[in-house]
PDB file of N, CA, C and O in Angstrom, chain B, residues numbered from 101:
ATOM      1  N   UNK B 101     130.862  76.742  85.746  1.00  0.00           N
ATOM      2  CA  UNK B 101     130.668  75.326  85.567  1.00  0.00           C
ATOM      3  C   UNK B 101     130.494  74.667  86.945  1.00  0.00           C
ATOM      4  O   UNK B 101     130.978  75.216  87.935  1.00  0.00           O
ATOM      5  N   UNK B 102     129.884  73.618  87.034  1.00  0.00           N
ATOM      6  CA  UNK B 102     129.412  73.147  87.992  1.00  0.00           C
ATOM      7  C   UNK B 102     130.601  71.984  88.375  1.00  0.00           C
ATOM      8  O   UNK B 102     131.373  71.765  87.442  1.00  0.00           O
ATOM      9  N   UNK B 103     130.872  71.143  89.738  1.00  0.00           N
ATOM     10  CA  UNK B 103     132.010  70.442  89.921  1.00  0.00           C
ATOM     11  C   UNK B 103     131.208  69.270  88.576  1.00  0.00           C
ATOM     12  O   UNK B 103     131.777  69.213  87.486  1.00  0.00           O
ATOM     13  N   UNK B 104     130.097  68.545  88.776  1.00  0.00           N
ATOM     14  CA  UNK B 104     129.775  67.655  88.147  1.00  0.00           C
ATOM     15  C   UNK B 104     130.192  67.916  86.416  1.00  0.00           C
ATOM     16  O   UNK B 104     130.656  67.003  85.732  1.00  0.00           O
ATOM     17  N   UNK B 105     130.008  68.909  86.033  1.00  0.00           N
ATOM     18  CA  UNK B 105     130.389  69.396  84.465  1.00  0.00           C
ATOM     19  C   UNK B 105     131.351  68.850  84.343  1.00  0.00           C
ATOM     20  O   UNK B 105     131.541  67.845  83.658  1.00  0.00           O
ATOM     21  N   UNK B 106     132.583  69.790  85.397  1.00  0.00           N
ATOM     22  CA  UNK B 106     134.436  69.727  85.209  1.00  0.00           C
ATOM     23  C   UNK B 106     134.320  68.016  85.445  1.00  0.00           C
ATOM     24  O   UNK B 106     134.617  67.413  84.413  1.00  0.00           O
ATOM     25  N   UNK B 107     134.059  67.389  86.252  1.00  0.00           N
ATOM     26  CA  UNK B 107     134.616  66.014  86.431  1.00  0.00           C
ATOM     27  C   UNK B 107     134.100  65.474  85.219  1.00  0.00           C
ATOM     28  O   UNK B 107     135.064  65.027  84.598  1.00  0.00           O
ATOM     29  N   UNK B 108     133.110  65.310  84.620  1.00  0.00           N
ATOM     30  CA  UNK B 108     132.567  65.042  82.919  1.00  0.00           C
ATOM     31  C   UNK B 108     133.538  65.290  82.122  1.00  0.00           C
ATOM     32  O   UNK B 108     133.982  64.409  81.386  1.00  0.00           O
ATOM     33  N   UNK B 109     134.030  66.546  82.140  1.00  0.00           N
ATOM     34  CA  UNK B 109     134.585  67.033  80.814  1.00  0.00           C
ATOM     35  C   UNK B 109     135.506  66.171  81.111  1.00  0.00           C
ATOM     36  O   UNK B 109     135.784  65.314  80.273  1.00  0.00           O
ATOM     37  N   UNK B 110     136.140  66.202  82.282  1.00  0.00           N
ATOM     38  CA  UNK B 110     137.515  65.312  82.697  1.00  0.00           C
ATOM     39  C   UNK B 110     137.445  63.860  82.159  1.00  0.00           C
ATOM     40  O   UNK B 110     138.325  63.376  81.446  1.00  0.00           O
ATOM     41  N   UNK B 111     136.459  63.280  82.510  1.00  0.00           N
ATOM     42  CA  UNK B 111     136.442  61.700  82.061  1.00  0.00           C
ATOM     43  C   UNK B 111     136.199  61.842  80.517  1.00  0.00           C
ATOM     44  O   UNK B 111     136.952  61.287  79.717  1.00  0.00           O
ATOM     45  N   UNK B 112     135.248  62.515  80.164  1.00  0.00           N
ATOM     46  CA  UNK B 112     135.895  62.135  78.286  1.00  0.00           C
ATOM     47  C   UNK B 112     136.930  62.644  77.842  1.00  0.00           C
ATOM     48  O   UNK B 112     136.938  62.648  76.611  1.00  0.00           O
ATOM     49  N   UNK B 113     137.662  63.004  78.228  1.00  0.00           N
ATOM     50  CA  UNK B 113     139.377  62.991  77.964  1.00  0.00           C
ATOM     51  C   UNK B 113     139.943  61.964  78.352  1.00  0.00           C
ATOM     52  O   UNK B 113     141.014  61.733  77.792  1.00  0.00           O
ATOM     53  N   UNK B 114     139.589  61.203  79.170  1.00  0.00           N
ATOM     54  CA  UNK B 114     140.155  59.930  79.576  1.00  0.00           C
ATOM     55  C   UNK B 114     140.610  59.595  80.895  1.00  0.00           C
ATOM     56  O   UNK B 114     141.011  58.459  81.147  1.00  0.00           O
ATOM     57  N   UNK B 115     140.567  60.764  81.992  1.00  0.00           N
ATOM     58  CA  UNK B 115     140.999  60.617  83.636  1.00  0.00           C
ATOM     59  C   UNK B 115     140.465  59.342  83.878  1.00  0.00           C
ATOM     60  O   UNK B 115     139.581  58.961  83.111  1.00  0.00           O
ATOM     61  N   UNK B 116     140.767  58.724  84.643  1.00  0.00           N
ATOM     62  CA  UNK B 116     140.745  57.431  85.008  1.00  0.00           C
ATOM     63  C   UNK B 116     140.634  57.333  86.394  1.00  0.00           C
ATOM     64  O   UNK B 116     141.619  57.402  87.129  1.00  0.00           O
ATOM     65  N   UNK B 117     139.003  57.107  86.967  1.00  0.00           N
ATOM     66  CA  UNK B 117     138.754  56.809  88.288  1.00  0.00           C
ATOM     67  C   UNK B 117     139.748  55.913  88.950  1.00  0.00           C
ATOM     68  O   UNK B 117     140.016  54.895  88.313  1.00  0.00           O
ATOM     69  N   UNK B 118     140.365  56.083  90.122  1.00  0.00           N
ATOM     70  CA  UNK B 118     141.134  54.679  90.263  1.00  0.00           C
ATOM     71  C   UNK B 118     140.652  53.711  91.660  1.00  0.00           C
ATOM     72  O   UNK B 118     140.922  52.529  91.872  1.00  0.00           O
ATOM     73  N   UNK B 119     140.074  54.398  92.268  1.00  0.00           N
ATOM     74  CA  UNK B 119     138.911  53.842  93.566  1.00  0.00           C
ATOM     75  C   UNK B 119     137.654  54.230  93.144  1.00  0.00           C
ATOM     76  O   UNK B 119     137.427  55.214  92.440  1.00  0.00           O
ATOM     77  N   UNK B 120     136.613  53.234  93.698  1.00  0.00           N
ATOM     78  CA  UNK B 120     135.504  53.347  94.172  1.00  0.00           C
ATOM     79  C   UNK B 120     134.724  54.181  95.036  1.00  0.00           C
ATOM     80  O   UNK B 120     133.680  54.824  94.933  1.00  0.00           O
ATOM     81  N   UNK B 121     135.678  53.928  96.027  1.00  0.00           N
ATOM     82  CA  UNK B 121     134.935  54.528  97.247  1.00  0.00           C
ATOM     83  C   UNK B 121     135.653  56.211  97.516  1.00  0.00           C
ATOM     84  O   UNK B 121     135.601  56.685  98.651  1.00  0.00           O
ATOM     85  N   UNK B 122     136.209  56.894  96.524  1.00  0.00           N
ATOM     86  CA  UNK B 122     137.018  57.955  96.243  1.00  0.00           C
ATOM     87  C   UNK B 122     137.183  58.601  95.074  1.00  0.00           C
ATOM     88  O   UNK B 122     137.030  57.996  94.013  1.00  0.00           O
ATOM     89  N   UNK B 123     137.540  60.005  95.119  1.00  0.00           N
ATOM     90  CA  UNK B 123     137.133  60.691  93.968  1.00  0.00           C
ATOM     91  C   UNK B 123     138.841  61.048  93.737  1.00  0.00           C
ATOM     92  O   UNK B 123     139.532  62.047  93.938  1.00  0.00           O
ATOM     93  N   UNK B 124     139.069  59.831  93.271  1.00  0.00           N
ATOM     94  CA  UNK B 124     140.694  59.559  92.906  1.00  0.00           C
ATOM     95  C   UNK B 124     141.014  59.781  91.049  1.00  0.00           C
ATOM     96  O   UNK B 124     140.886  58.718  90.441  1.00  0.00           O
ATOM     97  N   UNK B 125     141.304  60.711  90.373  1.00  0.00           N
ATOM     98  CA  UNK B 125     141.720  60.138  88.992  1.00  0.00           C
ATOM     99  C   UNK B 125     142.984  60.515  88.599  1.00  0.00           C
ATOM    100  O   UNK B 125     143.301  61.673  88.870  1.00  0.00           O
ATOM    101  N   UNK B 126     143.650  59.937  88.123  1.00  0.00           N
ATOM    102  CA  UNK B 126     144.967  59.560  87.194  1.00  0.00           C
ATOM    103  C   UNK B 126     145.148  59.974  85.720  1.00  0.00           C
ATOM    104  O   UNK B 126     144.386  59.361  84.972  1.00  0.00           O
ATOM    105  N   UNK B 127     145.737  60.613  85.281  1.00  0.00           N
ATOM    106  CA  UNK B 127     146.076  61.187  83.554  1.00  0.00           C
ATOM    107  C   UNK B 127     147.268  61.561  83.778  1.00  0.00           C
ATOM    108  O   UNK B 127     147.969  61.587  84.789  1.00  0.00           O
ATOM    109  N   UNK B 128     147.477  61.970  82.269  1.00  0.00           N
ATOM    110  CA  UNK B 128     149.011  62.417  82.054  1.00  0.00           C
ATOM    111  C   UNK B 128     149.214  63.901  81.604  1.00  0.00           C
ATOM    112  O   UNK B 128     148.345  64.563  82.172  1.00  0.00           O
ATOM    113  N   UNK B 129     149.726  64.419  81.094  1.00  0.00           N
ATOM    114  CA  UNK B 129     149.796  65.732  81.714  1.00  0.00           C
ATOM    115  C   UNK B 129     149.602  66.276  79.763  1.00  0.00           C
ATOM    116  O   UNK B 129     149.675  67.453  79.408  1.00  0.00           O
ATOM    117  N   UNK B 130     149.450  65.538  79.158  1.00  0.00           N
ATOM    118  CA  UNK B 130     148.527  65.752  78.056  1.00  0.00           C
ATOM    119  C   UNK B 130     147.330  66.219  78.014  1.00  0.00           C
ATOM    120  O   UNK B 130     146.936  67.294  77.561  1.00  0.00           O
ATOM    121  N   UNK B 131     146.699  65.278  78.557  1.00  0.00           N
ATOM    122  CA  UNK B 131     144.995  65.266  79.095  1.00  0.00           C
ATOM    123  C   UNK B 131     145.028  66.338  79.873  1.00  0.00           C
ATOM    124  O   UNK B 131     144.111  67.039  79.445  1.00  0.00           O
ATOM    125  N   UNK B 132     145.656  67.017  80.970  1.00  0.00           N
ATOM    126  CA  UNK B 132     145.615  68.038  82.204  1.00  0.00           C
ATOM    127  C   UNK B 132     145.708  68.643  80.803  1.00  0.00           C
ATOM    128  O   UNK B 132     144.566  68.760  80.359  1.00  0.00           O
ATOM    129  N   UNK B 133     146.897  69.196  79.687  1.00  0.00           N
ATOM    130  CA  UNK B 133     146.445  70.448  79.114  1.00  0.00           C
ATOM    131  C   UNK B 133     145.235  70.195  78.011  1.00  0.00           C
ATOM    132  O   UNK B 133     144.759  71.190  77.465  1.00  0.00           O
ATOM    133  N   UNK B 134     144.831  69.145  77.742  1.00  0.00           N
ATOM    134  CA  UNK B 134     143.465  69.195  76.998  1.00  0.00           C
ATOM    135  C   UNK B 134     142.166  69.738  77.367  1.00  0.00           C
ATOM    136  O   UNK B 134     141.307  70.294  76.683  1.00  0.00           O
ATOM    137  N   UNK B 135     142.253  69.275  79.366  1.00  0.00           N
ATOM    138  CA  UNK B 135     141.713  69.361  80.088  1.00  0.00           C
ATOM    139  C   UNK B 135     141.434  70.942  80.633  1.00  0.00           C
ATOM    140  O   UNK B 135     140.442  71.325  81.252  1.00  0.00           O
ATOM    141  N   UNK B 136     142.415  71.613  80.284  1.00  0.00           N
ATOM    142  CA  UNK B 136     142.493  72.901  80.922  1.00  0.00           C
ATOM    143  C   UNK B 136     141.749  73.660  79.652  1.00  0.00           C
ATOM    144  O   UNK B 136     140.716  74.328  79.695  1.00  0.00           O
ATOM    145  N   UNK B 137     142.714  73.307  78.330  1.00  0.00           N
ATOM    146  CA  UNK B 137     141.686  74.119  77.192  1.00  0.00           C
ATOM    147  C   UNK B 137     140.471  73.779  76.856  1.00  0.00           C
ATOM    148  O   UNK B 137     140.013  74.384  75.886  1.00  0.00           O
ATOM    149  N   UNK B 138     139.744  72.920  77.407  1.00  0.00           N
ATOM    150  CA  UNK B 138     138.230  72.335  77.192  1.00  0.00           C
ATOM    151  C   UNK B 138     137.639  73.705  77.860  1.00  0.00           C
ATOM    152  O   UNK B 138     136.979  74.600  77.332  1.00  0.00           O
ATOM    153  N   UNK B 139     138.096  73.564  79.182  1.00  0.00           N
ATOM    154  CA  UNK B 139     137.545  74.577  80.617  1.00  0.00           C
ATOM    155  C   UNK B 139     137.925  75.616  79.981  1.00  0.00           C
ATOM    156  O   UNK B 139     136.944  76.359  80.021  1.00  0.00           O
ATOM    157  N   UNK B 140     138.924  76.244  79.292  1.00  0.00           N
ATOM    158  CA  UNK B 140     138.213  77.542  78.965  1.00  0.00           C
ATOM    159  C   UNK B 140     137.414  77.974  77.723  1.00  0.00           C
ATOM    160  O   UNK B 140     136.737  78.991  77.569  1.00  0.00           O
ATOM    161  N   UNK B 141     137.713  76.709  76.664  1.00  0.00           N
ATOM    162  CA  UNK B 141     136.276  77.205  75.525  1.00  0.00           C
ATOM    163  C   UNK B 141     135.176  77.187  77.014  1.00  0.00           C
ATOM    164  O   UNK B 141     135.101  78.094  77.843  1.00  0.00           O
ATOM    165  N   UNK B 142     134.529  76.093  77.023  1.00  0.00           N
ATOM    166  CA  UNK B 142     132.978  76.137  77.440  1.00  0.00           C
ATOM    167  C   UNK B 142     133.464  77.746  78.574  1.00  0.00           C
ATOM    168  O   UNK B 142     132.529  78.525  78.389  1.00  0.00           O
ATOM    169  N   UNK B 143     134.412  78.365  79.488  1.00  0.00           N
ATOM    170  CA  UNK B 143     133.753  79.596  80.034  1.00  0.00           C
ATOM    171  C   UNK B 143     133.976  80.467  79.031  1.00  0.00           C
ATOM    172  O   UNK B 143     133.127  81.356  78.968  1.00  0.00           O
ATOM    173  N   UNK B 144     135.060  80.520  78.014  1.00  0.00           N
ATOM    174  CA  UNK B 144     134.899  81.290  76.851  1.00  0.00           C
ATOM    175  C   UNK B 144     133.205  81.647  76.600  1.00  0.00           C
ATOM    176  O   UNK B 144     132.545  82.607  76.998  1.00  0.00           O
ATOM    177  N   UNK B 145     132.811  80.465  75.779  1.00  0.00           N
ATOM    178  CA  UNK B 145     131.335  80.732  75.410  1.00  0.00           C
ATOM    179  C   UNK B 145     130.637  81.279  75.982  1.00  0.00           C
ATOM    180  O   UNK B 145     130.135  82.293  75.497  1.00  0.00           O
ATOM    181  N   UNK B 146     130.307  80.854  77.240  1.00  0.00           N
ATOM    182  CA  UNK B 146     129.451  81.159  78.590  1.00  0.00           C
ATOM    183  C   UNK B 146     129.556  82.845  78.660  1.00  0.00           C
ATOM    184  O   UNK B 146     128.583  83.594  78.755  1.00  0.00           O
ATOM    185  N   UNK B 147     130.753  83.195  78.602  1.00  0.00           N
ATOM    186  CA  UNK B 147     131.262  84.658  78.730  1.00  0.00           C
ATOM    187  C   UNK B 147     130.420  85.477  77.527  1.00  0.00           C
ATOM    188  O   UNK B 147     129.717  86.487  77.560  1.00  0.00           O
ATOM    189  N   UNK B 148     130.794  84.629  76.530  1.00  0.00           N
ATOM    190  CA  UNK B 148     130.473  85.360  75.297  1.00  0.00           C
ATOM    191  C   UNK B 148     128.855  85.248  75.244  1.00  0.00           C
ATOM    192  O   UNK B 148     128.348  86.346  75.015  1.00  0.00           O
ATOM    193  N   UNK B 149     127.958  84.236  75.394  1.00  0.00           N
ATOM    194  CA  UNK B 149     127.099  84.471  75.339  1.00  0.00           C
ATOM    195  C   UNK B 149     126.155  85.561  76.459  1.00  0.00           C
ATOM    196  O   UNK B 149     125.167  86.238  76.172  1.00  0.00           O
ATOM    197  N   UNK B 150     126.814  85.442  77.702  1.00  0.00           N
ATOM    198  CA  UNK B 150     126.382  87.045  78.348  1.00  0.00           C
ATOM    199  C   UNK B 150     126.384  88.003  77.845  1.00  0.00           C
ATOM    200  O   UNK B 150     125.671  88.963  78.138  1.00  0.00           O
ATOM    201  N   UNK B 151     127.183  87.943  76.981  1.00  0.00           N
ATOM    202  CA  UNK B 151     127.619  90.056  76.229  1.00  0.00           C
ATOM    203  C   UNK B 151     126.705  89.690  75.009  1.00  0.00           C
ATOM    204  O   UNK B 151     126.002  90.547  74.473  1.00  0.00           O
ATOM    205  N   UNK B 152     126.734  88.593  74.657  1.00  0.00           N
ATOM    206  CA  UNK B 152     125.814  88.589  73.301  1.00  0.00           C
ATOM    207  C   UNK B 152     124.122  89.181  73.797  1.00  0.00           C
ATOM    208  O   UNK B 152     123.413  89.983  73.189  1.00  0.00           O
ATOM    209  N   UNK B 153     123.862  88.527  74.971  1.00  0.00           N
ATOM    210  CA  UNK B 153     122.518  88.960  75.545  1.00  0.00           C
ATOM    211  C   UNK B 153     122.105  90.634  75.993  1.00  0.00           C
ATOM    212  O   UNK B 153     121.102  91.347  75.969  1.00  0.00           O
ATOM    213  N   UNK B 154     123.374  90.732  76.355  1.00  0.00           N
ATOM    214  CA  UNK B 154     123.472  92.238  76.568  1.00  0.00           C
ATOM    215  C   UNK B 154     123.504  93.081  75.285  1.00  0.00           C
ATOM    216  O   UNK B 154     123.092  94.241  75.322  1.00  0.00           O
ATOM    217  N   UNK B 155     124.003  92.512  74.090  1.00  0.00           N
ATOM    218  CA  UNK B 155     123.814  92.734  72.735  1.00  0.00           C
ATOM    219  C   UNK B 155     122.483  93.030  72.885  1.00  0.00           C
ATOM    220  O   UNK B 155     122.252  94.150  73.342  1.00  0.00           O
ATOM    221  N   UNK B 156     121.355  92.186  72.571  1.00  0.00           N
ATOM    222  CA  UNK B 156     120.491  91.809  72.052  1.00  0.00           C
ATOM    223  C   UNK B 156     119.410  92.460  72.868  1.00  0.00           C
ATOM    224  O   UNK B 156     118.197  92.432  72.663  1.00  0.00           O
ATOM    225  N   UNK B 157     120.298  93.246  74.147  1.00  0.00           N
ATOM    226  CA  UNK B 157     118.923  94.149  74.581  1.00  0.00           C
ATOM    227  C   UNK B 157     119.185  95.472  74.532  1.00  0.00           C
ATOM    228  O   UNK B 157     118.638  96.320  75.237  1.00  0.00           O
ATOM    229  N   UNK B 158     119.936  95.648  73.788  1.00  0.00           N
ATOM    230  CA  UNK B 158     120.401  97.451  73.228  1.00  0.00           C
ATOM    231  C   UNK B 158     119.188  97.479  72.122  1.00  0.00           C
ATOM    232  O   UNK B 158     118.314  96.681  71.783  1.00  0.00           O
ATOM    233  N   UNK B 159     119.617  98.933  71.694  1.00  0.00           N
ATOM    234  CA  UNK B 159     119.355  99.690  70.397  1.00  0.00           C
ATOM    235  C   UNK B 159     119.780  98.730  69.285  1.00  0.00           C
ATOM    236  O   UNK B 159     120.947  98.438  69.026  1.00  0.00           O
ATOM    237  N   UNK B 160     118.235  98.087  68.396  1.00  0.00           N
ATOM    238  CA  UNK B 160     119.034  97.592  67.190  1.00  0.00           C
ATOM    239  C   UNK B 160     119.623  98.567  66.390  1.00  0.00           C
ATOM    240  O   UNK B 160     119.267  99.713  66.116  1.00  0.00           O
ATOM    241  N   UNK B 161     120.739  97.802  66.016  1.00  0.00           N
ATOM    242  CA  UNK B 161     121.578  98.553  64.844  1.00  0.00           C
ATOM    243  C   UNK B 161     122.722  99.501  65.774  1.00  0.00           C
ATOM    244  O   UNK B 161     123.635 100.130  65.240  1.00  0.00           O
ATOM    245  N   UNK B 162     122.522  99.471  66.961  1.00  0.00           N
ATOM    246  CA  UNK B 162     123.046 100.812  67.681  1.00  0.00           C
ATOM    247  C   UNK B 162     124.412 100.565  67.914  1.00  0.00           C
ATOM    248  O   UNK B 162     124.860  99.441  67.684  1.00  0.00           O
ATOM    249  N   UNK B 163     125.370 101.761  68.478  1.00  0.00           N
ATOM    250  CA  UNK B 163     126.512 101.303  68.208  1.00  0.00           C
ATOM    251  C   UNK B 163     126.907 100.778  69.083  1.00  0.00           C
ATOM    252  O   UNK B 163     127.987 100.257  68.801  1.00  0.00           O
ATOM    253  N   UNK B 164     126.483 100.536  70.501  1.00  0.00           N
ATOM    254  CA  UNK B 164     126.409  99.489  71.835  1.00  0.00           C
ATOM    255  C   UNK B 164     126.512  98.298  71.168  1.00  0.00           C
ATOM    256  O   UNK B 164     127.484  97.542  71.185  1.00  0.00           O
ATOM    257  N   UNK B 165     125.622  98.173  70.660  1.00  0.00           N
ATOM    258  CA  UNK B 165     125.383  96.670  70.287  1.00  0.00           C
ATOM    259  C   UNK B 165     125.951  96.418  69.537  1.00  0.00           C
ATOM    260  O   UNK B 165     125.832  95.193  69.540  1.00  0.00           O
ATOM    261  N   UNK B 166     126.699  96.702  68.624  1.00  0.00           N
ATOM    262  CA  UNK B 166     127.551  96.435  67.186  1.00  0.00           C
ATOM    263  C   UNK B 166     128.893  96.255  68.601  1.00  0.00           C
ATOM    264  O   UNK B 166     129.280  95.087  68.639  1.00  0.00           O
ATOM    265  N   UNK B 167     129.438  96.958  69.430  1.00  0.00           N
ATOM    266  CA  UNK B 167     130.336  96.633  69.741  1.00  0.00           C
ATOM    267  C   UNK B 167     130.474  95.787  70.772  1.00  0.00           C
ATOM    268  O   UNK B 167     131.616  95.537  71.157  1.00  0.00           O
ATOM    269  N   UNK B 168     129.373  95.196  71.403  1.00  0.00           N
ATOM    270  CA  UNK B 168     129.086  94.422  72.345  1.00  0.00           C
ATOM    271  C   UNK B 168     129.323  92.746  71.543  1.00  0.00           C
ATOM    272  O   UNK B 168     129.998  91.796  71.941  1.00  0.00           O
ATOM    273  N   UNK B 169     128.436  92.892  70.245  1.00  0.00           N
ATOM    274  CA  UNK B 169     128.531  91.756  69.342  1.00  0.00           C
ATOM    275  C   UNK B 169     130.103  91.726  68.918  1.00  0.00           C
ATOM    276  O   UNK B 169     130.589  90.595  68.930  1.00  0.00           O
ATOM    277  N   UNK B 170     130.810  92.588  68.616  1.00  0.00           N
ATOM    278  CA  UNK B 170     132.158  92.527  68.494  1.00  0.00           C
ATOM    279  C   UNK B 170     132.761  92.027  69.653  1.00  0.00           C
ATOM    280  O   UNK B 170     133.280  90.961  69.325  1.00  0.00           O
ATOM    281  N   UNK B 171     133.037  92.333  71.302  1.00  0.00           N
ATOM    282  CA  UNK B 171     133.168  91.592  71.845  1.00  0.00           C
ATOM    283  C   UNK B 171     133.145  90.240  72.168  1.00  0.00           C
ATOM    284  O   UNK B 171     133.998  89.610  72.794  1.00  0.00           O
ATOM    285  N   UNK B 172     132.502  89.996  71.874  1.00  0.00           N
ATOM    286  CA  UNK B 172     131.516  88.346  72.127  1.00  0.00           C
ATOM    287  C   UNK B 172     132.329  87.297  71.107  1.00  0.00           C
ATOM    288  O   UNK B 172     132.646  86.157  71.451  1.00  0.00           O
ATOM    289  N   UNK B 173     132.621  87.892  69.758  1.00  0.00           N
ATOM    290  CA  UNK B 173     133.388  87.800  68.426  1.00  0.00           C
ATOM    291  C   UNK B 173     134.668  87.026  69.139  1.00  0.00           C
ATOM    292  O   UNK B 173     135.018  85.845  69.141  1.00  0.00           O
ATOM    293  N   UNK B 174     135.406  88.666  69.963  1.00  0.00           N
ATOM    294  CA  UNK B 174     136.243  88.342  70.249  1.00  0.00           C
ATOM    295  C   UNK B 174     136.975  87.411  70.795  1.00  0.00           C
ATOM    296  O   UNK B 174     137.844  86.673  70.331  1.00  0.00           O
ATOM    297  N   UNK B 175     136.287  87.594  72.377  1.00  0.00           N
ATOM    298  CA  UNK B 175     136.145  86.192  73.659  1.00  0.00           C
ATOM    299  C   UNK B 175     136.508  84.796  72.244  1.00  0.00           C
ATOM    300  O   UNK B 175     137.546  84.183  71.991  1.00  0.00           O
ATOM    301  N   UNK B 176     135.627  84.762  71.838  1.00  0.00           N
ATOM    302  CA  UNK B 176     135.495  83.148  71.269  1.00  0.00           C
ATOM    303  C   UNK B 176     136.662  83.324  70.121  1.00  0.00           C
ATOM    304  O   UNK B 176     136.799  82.301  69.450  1.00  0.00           O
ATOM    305  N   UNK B 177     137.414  84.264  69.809  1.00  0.00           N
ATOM    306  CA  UNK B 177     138.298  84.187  69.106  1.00  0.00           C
ATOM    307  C   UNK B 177     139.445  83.756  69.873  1.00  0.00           C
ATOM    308  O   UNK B 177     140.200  83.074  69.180  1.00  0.00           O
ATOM    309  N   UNK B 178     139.792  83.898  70.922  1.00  0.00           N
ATOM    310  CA  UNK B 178     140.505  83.789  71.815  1.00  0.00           C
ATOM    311  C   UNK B 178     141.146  82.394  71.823  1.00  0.00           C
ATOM    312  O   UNK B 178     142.367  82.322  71.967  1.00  0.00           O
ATOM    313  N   UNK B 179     140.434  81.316  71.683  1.00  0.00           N
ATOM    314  CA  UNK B 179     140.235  80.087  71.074  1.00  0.00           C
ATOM    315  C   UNK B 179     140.647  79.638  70.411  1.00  0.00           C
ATOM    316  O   UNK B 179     140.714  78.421  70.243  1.00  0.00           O
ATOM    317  N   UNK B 180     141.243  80.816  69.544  1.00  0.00           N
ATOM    318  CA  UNK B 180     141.315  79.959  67.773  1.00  0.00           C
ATOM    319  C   UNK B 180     142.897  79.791  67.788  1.00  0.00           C
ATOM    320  O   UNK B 180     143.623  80.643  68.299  1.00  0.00           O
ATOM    321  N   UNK B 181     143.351  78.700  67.225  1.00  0.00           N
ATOM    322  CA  UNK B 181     144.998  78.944  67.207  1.00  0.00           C
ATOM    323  C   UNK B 181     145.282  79.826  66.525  1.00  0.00           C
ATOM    324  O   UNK B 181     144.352  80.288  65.864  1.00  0.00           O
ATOM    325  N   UNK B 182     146.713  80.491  66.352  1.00  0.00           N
ATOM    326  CA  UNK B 182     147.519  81.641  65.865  1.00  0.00           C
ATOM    327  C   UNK B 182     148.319  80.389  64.850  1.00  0.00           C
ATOM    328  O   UNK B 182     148.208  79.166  64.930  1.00  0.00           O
ATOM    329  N   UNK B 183     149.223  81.306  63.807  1.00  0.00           N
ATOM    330  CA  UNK B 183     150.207  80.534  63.171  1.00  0.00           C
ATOM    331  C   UNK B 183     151.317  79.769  63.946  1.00  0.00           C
ATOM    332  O   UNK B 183     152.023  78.809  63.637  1.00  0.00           O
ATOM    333  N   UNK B 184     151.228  80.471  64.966  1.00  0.00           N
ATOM    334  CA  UNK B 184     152.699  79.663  65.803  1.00  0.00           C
ATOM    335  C   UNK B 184     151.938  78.487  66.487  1.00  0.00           C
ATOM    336  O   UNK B 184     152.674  77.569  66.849  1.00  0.00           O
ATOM    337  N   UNK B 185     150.927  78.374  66.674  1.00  0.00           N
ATOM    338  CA  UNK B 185     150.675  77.095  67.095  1.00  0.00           C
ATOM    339  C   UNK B 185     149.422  77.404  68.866  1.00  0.00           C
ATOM    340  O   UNK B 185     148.535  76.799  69.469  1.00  0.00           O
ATOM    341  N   UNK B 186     150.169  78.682  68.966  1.00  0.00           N
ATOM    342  CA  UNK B 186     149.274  78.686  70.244  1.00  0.00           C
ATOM    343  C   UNK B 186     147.975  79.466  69.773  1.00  0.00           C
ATOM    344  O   UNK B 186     147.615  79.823  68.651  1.00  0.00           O
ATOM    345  N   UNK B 187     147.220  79.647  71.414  1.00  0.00           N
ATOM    346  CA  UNK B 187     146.127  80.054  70.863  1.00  0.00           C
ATOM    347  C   UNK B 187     146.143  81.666  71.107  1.00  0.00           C
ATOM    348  O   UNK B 187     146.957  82.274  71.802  1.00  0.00           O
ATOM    349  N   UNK B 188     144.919  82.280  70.280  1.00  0.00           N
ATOM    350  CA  UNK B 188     144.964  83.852  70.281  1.00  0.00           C
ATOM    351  C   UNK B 188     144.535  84.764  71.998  1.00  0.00           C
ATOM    352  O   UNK B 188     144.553  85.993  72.065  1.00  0.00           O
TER     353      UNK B 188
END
């Protein structure tokens, strides 16, 4: 991700520029962990869609690629909450 991305993702969570002339922002430590699990879906994906590409230039049907696509599965499962509340 690029700095310009992360500071984006940051302000629609709500960081709060607090100067002008400075790259000053303010949140609460809510937003920092909203902020942190945003940043790793989008490199989650990013990740996953590399191996998906690497998928997609194997052997169709082959067993590279069946487990490469399983990978990719995975990564983005990683994401998903568990019953206890956190994520997998």
């Amino acid at each position: 991700m690029t700095d310009e991305q992360i500071i984006e993702l940051a302000k629609q969570l709500g960081f709060q520029r607090m100067r002008i002339d400075h790259d000053y922002y303010v949140c609460f430590s809510k937003e920092i962990v909203e902020f942190a699990k945003l940043v790793a879906q989008h490199e989650r994906e990013a990740c996953a869609n590399i191996v998906e590409l690497n998928a997609d230039a194997c052997r169709s049907d082959g067993v590279a690629q069946m487990i490469l696509y399983s990978n990719a599965a995975a990564i983005r499962a990683r994401g998903q909450r568990t019953p206890e509340g956190g994520e997998a």
